[in-house]
C-alpha positions in Angstrom: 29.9 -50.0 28.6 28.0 -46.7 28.7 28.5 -44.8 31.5 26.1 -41.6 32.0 28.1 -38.8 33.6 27.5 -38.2 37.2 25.7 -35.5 38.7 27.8 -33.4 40.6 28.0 -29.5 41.8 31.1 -27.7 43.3 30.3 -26.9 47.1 30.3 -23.4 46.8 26.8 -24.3 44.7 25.4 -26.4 47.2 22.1 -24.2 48.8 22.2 -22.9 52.4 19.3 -25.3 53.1 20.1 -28.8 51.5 19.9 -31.8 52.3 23.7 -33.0 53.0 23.9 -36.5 53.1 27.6 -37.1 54.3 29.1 -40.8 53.7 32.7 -39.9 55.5 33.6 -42.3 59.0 32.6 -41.1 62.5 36.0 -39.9 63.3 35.9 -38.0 60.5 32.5 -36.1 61.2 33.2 -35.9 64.6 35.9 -33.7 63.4 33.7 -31.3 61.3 30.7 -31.4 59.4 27.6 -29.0 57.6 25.6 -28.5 60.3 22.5 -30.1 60.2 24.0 -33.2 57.3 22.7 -36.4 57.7 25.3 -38.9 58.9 25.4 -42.0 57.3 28.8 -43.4 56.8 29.0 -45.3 54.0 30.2 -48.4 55.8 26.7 -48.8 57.2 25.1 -47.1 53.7 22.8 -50.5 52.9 22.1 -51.3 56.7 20.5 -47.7 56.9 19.0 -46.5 53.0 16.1 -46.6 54.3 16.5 -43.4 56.6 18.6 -41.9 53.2 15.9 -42.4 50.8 13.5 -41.2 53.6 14.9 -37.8 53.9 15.4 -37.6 50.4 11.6 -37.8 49.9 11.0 -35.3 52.3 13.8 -32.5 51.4 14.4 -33.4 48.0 17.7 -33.6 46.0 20.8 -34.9 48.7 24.2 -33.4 47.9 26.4 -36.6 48.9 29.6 -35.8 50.6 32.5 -37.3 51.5 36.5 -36.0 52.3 37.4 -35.9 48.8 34.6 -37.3 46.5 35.5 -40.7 46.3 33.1 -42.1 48.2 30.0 -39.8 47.8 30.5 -40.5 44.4 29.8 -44.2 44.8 27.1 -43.1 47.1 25.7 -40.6 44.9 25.8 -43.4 41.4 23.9 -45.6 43.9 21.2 -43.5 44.8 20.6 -42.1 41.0 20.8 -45.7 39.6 17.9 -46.5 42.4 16.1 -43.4 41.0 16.8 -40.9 43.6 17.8 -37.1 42.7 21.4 -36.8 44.2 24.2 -34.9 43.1 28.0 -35.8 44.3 30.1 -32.7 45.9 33.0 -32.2 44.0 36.1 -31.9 46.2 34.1 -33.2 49.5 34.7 -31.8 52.9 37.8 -30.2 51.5 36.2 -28.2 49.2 33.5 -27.0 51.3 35.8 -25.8 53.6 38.2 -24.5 51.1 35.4 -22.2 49.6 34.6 -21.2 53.0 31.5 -22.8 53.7 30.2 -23.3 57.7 31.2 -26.6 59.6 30.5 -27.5 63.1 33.0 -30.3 64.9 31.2 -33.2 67.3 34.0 -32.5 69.9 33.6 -28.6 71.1 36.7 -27.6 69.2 37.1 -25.9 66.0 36.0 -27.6 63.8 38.2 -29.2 60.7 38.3 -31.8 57.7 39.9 -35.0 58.7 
């Protein structure tokens, strides 16, 4: 099989003002996400692309997200093979935070990668 390689950007890359679609659980965003992500967790991905490919058409590219990459790279092979611009986060949540990036917790405490 031929497999194209995935887009993907390290999070320090991703632009102040993207669209960040983030596929994590809601225990995990609860605990800390990029303010102003979209929140789809990739359990109810298919029940909800229409609201994904929705913002996608009116922000353009989504950087897909996830703890790790795992997931937002499913996401992310889903959404190019569908024709949409979106580019996997390398390193997830953990690299965002790692590289210092902003996140804002659901809960009023700090906020933190779960």
């Amino acid at each position: 099989m031929n497999f194209s390689p995935l887009p993907s950007v390290d999070a320090a890359s991703v632009p102040a003002d993207a669209l960040v679609l983030d596929v994590r659980e809601d225990d995990e965003w609860a605990a800390g996400h990029v303010e102003g992500a979209l929140h789809v967790p990739m359990s109810d991905f298919v029940a909800r692309f229409g609201e994904v490919t929705e913002a996608v058409a009116e922000r353009g590219r989504a950087y897909v997200m996830c703890r790790v990459g795992g997931r937002s790279a499913q996401v992310t092979q889903y959404l190019v093979q569908q024709g949409f611009d979106a580019v996997n986060v390398e390193g997830g949540m953990l690299a965002w935070d790692g590289a210092g990036r902003p996140m804002v917790a659901g809960t009023g405490s700090p906020a933190f990668v779960l």
